[in-house]
mmCIF file of the N, C-alpha and C atoms, coordinates in Angstrom:
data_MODEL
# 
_entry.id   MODEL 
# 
loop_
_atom_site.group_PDB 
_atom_site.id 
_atom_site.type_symbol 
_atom_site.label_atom_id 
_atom_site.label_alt_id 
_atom_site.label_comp_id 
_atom_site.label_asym_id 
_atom_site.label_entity_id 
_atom_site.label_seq_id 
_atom_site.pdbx_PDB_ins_code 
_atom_site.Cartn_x 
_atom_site.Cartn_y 
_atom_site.Cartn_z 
_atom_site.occupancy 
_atom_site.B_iso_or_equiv 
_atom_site.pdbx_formal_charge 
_atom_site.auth_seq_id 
_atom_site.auth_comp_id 
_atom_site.auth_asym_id 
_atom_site.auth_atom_id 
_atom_site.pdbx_PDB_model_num 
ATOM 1   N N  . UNK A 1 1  ? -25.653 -9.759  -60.403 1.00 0.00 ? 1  UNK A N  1 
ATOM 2   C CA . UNK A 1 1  ? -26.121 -11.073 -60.788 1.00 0.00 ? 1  UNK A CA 1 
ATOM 3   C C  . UNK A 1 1  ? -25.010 -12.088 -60.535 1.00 0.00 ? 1  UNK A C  1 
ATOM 4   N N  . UNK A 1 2  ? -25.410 -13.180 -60.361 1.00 0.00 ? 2  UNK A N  1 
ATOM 5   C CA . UNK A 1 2  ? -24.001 -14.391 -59.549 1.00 0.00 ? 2  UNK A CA 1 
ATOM 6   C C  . UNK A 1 2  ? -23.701 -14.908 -60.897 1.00 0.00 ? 2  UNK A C  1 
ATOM 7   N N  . UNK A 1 3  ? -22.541 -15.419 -60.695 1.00 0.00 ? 3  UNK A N  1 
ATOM 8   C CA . UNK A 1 3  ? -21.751 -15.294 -61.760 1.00 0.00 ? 3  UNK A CA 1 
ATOM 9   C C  . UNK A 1 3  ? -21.384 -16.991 -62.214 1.00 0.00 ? 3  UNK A C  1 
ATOM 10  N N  . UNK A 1 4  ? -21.509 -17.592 -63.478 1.00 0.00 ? 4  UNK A N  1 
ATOM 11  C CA . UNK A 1 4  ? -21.722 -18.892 -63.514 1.00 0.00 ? 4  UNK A CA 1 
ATOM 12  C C  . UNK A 1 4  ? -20.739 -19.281 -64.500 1.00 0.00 ? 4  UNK A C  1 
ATOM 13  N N  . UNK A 1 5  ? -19.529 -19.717 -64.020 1.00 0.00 ? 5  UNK A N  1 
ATOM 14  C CA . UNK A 1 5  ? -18.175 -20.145 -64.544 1.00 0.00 ? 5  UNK A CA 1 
ATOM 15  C C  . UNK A 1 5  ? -18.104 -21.586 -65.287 1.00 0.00 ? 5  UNK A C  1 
ATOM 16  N N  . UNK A 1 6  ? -17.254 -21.971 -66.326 1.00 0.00 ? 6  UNK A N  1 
ATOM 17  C CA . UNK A 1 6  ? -17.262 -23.717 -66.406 1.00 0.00 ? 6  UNK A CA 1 
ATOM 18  C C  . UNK A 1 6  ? -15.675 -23.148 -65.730 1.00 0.00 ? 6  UNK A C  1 
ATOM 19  N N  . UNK A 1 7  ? -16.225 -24.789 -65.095 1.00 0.00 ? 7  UNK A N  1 
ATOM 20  C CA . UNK A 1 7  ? -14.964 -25.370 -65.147 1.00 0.00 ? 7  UNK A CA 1 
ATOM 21  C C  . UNK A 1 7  ? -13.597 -25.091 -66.103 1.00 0.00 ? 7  UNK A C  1 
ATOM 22  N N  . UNK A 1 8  ? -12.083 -24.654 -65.814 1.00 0.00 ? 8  UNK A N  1 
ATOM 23  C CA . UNK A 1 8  ? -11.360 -24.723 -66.835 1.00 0.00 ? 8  UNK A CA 1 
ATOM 24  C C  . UNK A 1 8  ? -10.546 -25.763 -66.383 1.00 0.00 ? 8  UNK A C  1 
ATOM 25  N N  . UNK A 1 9  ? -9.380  -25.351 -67.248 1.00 0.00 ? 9  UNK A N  1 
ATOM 26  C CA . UNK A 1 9  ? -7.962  -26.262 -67.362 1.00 0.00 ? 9  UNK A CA 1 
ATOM 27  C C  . UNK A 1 9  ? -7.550  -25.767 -66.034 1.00 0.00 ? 9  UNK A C  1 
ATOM 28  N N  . UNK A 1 10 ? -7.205  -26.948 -64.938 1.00 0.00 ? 10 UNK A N  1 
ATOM 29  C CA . UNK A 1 10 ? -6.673  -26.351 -63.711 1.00 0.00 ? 10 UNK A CA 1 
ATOM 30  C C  . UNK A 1 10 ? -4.671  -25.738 -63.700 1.00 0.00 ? 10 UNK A C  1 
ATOM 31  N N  . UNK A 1 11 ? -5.041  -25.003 -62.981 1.00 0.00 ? 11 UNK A N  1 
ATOM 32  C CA . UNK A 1 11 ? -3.684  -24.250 -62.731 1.00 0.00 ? 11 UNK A CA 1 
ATOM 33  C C  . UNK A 1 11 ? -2.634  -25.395 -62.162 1.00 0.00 ? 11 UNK A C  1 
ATOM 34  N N  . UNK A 1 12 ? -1.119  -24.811 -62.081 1.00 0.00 ? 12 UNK A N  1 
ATOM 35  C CA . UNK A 1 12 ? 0.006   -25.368 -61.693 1.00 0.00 ? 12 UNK A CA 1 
ATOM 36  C C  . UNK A 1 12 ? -0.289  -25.696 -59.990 1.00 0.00 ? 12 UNK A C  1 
ATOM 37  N N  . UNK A 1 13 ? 0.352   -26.205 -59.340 1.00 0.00 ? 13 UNK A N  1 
ATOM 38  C CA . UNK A 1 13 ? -0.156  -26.369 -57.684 1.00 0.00 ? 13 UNK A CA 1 
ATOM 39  C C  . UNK A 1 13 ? 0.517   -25.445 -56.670 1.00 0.00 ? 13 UNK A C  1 
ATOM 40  N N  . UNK A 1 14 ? 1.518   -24.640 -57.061 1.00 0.00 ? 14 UNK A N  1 
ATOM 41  C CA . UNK A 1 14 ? 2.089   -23.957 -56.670 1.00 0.00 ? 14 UNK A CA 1 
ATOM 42  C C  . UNK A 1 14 ? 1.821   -22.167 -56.995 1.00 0.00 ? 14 UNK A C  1 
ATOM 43  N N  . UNK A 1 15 ? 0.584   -22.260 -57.755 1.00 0.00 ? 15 UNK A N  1 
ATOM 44  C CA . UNK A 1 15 ? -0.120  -20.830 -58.040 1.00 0.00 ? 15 UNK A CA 1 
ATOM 45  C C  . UNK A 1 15 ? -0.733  -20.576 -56.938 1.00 0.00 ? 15 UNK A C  1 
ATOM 46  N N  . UNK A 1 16 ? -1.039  -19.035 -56.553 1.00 0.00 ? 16 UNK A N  1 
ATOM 47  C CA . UNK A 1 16 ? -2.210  -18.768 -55.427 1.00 0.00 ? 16 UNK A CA 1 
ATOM 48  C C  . UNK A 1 16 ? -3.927  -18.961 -55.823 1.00 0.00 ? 16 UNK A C  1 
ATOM 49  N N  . UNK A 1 17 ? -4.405  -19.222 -55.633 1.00 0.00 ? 17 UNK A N  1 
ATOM 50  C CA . UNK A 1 17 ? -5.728  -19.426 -55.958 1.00 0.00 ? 17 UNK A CA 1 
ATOM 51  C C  . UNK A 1 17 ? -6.910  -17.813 -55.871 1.00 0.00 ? 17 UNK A C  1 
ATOM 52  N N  . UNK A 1 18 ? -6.692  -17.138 -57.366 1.00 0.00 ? 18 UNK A N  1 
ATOM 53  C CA . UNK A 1 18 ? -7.421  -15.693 -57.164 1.00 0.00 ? 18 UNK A CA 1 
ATOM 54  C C  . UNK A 1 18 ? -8.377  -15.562 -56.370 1.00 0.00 ? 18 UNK A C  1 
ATOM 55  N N  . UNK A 1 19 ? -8.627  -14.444 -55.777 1.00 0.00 ? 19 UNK A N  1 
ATOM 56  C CA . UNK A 1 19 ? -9.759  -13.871 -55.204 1.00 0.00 ? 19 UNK A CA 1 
ATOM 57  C C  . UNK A 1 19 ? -11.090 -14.463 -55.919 1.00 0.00 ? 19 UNK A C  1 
ATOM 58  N N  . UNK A 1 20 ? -10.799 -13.426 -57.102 1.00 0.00 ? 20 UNK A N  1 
ATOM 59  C CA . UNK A 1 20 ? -12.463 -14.023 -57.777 1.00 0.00 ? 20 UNK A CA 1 
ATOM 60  C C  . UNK A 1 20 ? -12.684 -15.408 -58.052 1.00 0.00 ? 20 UNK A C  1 
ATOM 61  N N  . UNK A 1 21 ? -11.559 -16.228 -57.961 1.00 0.00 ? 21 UNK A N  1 
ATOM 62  C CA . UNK A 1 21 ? -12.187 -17.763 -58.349 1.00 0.00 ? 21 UNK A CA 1 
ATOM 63  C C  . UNK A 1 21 ? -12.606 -18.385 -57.033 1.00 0.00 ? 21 UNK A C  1 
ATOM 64  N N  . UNK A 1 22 ? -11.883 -17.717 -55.789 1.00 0.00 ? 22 UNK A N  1 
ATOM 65  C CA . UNK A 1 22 ? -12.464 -18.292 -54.706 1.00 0.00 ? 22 UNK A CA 1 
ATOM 66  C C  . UNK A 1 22 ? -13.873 -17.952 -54.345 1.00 0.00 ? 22 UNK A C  1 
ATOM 67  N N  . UNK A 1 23 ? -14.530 -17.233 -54.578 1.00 0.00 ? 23 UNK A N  1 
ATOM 68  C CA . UNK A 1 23 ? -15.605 -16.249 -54.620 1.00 0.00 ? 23 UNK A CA 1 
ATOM 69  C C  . UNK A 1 23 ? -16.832 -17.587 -55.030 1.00 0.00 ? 23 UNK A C  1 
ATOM 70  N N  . UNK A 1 24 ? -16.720 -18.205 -56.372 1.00 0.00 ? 24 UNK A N  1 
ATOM 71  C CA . UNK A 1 24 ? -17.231 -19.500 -57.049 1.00 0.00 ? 24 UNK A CA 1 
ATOM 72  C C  . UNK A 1 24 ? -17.099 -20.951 -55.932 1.00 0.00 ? 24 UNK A C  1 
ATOM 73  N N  . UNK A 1 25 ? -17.700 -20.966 -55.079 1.00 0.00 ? 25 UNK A N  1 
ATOM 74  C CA . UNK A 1 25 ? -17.300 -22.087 -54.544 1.00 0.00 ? 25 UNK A CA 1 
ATOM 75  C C  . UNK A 1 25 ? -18.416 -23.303 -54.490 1.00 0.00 ? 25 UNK A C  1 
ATOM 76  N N  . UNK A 1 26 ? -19.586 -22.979 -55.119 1.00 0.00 ? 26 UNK A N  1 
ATOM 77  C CA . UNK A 1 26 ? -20.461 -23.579 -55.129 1.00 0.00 ? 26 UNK A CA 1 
ATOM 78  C C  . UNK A 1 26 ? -20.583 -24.324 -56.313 1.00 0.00 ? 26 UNK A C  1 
ATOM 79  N N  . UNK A 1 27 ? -20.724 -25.586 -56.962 1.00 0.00 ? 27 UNK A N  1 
ATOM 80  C CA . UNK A 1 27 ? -20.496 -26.247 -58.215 1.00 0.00 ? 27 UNK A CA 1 
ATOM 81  C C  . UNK A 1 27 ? -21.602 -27.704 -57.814 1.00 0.00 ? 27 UNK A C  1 
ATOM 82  N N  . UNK A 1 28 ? -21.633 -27.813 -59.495 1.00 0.00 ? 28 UNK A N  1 
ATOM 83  C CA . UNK A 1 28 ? -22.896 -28.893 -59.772 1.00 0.00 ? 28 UNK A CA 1 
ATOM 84  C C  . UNK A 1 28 ? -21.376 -29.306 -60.320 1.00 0.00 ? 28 UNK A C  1 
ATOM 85  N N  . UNK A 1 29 ? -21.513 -30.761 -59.637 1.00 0.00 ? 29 UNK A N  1 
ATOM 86  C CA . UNK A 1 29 ? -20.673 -32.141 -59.760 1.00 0.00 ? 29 UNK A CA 1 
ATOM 87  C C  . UNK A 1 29 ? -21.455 -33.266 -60.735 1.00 0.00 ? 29 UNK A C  1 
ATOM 88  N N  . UNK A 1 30 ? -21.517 -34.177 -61.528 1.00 0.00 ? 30 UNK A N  1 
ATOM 89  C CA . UNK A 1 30 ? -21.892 -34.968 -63.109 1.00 0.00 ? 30 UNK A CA 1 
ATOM 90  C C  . UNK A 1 30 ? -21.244 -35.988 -62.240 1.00 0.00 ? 30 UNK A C  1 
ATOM 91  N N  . UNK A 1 31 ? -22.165 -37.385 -61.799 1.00 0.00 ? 31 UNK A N  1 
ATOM 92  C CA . UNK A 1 31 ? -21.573 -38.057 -61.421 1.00 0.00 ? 31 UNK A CA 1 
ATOM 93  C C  . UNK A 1 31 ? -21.400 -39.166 -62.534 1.00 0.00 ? 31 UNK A C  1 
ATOM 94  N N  . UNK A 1 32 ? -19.904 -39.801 -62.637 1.00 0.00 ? 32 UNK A N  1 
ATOM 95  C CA . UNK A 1 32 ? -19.176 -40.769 -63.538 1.00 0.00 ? 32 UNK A CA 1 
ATOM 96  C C  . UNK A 1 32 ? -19.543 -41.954 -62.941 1.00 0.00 ? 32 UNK A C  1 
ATOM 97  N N  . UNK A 1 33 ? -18.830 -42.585 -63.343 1.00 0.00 ? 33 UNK A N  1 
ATOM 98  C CA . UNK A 1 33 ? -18.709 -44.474 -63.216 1.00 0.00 ? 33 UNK A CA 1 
ATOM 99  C C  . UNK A 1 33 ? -17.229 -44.429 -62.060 1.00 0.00 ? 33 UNK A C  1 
ATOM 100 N N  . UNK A 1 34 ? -17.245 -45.397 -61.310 1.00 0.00 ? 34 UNK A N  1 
ATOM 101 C CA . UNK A 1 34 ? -16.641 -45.255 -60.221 1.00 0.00 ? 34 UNK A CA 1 
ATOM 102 C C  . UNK A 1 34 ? -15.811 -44.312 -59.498 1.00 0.00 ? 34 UNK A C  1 
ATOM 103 N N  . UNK A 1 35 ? -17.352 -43.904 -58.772 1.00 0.00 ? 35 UNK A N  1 
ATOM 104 C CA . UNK A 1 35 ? -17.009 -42.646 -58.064 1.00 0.00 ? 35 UNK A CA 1 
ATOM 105 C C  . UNK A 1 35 ? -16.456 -41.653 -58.462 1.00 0.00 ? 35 UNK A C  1 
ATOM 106 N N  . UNK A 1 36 ? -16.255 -41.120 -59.657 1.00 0.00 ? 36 UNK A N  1 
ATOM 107 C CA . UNK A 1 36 ? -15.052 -40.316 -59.949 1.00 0.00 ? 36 UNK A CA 1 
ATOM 108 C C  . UNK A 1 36 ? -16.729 -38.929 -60.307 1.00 0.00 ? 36 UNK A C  1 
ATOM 109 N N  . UNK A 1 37 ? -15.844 -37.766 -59.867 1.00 0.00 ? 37 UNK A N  1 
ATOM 110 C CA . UNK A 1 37 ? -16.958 -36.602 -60.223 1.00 0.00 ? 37 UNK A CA 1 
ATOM 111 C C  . UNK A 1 37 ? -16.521 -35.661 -61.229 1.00 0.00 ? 37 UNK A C  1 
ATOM 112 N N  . UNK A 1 38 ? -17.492 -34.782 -62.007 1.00 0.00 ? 38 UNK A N  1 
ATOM 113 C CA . UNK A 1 38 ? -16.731 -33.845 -62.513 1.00 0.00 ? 38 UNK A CA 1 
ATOM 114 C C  . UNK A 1 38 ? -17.491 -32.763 -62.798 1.00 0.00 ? 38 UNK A C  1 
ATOM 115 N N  . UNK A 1 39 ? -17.045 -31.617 -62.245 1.00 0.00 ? 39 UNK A N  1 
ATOM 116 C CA . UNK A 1 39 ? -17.424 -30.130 -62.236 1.00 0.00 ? 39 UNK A CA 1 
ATOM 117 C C  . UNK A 1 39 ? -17.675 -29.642 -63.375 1.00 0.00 ? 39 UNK A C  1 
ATOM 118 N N  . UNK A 1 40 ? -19.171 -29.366 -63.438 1.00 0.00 ? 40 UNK A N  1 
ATOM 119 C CA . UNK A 1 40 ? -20.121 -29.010 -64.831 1.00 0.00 ? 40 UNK A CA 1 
ATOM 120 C C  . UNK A 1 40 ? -20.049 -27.255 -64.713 1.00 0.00 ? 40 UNK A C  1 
ATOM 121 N N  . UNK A 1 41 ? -20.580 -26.628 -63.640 1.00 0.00 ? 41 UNK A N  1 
ATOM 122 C CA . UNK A 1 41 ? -20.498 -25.323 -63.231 1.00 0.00 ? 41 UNK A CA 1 
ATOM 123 C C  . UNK A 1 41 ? -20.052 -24.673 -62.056 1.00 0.00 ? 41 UNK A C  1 
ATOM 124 N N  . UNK A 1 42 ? -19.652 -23.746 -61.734 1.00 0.00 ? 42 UNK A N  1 
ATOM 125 C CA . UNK A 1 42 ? -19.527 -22.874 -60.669 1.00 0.00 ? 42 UNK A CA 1 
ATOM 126 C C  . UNK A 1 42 ? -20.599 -21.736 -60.489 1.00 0.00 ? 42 UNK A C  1 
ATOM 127 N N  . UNK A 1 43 ? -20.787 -21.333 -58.898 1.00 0.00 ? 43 UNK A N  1 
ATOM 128 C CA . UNK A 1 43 ? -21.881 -20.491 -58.421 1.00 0.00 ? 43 UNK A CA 1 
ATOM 129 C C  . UNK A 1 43 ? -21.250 -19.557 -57.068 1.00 0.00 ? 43 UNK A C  1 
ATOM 130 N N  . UNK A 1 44 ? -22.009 -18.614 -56.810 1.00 0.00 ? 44 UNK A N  1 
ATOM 131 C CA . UNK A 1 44 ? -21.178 -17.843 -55.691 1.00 0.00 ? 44 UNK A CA 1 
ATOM 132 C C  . UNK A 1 44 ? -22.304 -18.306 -54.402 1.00 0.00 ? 44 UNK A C  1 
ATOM 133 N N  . UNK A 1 45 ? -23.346 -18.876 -55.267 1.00 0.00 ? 45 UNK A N  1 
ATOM 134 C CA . UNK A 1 45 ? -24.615 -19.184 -53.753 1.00 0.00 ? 45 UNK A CA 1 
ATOM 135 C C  . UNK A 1 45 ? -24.977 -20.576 -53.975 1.00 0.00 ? 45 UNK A C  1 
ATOM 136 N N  . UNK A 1 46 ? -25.521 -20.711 -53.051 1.00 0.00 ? 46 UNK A N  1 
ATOM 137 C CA . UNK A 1 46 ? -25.981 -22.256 -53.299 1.00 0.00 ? 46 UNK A CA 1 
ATOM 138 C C  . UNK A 1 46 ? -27.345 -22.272 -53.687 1.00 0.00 ? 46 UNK A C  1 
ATOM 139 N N  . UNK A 1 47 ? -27.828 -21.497 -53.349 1.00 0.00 ? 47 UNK A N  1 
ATOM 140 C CA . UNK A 1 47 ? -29.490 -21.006 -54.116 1.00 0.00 ? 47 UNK A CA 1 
ATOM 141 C C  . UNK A 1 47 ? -29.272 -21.054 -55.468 1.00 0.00 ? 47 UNK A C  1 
ATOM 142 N N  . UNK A 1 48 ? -28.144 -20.081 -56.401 1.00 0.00 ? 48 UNK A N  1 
ATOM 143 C CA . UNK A 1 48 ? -28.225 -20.096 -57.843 1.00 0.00 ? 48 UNK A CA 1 
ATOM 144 C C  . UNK A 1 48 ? -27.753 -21.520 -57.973 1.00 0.00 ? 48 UNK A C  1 
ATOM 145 N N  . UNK A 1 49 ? -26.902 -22.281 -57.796 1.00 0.00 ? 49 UNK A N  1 
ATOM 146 C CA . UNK A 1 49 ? -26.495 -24.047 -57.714 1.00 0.00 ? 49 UNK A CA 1 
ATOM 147 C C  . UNK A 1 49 ? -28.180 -24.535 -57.529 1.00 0.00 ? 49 UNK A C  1 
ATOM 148 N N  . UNK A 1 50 ? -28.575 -24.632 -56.919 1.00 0.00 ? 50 UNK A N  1 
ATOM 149 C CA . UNK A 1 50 ? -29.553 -25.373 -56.559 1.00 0.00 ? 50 UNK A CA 1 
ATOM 150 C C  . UNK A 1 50 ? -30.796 -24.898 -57.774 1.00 0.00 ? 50 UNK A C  1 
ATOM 151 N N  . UNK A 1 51 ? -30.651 -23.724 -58.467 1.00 0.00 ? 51 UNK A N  1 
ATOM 152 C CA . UNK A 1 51 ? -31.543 -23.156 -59.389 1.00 0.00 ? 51 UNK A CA 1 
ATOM 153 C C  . UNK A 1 51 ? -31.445 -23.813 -60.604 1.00 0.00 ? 51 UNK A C  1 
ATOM 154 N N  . UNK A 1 52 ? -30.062 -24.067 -61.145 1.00 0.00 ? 52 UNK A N  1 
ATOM 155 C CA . UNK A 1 52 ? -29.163 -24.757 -62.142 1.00 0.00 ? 52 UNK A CA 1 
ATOM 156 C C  . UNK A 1 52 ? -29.900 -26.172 -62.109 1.00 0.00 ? 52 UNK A C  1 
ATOM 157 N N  . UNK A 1 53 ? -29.931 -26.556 -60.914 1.00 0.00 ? 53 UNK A N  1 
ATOM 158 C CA . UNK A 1 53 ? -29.812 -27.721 -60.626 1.00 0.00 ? 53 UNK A CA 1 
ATOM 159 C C  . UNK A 1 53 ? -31.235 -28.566 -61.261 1.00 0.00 ? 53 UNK A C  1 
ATOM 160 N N  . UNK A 1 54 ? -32.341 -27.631 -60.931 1.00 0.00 ? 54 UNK A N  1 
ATOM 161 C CA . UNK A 1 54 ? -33.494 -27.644 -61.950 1.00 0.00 ? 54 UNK A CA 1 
ATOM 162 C C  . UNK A 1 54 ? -33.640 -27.866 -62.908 1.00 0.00 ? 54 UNK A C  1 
ATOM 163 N N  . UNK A 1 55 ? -32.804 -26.902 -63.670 1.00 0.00 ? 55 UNK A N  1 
ATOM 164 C CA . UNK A 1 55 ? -32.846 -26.723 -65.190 1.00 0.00 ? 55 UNK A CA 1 
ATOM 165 C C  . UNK A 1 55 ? -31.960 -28.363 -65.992 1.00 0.00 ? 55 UNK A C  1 
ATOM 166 N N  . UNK A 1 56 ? -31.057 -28.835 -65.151 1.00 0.00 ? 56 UNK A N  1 
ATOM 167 C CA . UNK A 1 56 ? -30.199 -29.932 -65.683 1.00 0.00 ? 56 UNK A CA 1 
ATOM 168 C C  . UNK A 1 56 ? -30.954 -31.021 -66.404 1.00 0.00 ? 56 UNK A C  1 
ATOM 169 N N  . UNK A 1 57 ? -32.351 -31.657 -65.611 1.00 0.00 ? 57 UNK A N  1 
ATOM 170 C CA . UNK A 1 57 ? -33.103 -32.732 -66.300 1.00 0.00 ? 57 UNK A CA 1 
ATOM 171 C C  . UNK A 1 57 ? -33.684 -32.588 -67.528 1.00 0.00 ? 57 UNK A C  1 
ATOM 172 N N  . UNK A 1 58 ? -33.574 -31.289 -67.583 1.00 0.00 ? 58 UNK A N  1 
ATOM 173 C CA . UNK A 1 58 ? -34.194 -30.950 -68.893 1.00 0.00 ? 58 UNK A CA 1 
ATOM 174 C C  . UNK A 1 58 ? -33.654 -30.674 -70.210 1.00 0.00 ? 58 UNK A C  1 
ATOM 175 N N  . UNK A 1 59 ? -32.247 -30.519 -69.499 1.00 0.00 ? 59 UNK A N  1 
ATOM 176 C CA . UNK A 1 59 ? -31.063 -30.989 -70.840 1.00 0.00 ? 59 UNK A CA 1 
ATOM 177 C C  . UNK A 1 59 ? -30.730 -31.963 -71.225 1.00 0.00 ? 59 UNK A C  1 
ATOM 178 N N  . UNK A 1 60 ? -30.132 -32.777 -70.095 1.00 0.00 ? 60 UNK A N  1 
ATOM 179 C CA . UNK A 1 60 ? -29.541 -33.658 -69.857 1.00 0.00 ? 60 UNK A CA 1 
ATOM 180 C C  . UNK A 1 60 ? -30.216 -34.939 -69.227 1.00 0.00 ? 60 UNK A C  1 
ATOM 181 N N  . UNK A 1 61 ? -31.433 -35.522 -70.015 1.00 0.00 ? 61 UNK A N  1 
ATOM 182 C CA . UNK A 1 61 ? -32.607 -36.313 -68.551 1.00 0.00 ? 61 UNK A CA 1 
ATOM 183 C C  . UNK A 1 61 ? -31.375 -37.460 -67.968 1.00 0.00 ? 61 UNK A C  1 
ATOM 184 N N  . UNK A 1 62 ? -30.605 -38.071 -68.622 1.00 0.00 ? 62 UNK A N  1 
ATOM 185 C CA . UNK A 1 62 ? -30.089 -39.432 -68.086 1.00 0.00 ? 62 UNK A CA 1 
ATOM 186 C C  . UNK A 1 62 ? -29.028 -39.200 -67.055 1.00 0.00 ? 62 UNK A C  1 
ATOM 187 N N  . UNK A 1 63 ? -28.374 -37.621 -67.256 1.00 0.00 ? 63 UNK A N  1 
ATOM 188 C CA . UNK A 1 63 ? -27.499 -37.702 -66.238 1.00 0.00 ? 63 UNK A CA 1 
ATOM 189 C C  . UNK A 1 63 ? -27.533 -37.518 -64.724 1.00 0.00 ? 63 UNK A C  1 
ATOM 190 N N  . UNK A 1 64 ? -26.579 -38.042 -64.001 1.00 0.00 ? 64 UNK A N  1 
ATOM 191 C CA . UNK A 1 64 ? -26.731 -37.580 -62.658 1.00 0.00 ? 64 UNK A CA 1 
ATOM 192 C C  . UNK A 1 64 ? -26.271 -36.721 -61.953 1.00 0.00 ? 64 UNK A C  1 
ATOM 193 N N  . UNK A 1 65 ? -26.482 -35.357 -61.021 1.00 0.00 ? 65 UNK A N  1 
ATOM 194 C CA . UNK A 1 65 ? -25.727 -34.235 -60.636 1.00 0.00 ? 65 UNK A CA 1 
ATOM 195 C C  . UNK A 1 65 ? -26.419 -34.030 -59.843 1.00 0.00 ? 65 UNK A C  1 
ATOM 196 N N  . UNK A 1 66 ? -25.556 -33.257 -58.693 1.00 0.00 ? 66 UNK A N  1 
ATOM 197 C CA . UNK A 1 66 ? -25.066 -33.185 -57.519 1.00 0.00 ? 66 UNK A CA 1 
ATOM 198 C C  . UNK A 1 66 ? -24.662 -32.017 -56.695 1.00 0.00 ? 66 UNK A C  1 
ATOM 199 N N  . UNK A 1 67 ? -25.013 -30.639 -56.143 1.00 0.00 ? 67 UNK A N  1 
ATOM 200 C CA . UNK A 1 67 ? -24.744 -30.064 -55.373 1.00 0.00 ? 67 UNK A CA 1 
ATOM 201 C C  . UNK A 1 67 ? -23.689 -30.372 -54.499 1.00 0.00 ? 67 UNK A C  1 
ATOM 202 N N  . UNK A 1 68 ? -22.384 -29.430 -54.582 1.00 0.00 ? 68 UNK A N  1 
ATOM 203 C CA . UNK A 1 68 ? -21.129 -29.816 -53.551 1.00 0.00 ? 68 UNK A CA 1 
ATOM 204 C C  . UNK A 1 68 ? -20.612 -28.052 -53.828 1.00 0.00 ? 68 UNK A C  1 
ATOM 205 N N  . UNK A 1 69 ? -19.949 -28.119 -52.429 1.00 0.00 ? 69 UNK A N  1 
ATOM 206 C CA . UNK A 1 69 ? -19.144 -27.296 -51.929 1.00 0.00 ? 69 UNK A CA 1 
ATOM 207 C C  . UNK A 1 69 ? -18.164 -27.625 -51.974 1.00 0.00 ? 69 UNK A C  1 
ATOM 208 N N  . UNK A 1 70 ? -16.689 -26.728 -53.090 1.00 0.00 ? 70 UNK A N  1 
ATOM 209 C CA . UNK A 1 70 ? -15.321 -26.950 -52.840 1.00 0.00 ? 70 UNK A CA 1 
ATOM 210 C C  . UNK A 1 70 ? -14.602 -25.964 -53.047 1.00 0.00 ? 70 UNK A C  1 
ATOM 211 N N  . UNK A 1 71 ? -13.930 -26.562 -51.192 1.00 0.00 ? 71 UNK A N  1 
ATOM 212 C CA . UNK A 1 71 ? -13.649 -25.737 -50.880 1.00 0.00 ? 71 UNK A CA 1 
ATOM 213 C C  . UNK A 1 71 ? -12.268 -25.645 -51.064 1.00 0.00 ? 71 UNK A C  1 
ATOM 214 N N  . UNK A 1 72 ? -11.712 -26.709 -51.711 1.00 0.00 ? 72 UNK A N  1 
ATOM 215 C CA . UNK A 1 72 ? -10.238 -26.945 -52.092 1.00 0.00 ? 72 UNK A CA 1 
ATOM 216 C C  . UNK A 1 72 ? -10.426 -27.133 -54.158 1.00 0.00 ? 72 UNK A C  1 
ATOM 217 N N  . UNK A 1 73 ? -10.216 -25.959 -54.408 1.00 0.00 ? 73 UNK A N  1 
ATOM 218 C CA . UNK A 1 73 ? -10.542 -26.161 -56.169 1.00 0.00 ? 73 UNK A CA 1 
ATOM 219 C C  . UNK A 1 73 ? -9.334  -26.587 -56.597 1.00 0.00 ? 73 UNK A C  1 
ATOM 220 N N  . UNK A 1 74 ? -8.204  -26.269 -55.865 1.00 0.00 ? 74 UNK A N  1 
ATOM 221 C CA . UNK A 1 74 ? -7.004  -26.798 -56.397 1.00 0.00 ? 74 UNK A CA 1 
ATOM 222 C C  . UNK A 1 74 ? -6.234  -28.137 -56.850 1.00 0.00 ? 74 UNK A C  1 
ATOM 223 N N  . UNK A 1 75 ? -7.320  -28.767 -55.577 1.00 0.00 ? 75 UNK A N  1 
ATOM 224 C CA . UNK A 1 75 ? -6.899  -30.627 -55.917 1.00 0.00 ? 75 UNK A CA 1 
ATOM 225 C C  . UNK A 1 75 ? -8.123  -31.170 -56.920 1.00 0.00 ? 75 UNK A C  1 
ATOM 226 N N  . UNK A 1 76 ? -7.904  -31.961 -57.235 1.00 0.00 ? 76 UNK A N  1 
ATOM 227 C CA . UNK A 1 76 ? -8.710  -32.611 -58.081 1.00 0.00 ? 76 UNK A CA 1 
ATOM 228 C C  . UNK A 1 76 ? -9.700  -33.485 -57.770 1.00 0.00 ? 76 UNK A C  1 
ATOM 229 N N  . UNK A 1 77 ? -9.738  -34.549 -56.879 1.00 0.00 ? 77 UNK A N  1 
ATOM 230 C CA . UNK A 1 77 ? -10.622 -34.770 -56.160 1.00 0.00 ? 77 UNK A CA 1 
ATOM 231 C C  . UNK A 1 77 ? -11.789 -33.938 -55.210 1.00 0.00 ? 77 UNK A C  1 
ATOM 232 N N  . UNK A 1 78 ? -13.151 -34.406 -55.138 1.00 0.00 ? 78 UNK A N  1 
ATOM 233 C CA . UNK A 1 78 ? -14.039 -33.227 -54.401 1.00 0.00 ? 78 UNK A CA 1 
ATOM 234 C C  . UNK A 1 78 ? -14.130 -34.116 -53.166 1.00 0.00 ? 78 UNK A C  1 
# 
C-alpha cells in the first residue's frame, strides 16, 4: 500500500536525502497568499496524490491544493 507521509521539520542542507524519503515524491501543495506553497502530504504515485486530492474539498471546502512533483525536497521552495 503507498505510503502517505506529512510533511516534517526539514533536515540540515548538508545531510544526504534517504532512500525512503526519496521514494515520496509526489505531494499535495495548500496554496498561501503570495505565491508561497506548502506541503500538506507526500505520495509514491501520482494516482494516490490525485486520490487525496478528492478527498481535500471535503475537509477543507475553502482551501486551495495542488498536485506537484518535488523533485528537490531539500530546498524549500517548489
Amino acid at each position: 500500500m503507498p505510503e502517505n507521509t506529512v510533511n516534517q521539520a526539514s533536515k540540515s542542507d548538508n545531510q544526504p536525502i534517504a532512500y525512503k524519503e526519496r521514494l515520496n515524491s509526489w505531494a499535495i501543495a495548500r496554496q498561501l497568499p503570495n505565491t508561497q506553497r506548502e506541503i500538506v502530504a507526500r505520495f509514491r504515485s501520482r494516482s494516490d496524490a490525485d486520490g487525496y486530492m478528492r478527498h481535500l474539498p471535503q475537509e477543507i471546502p475553502n482551501a486551495s491544493y495542488m498536485v506537484v512533483f518535488d523533485c528537490q525536497r531539500e530546498a524549500s521552495v517548489i
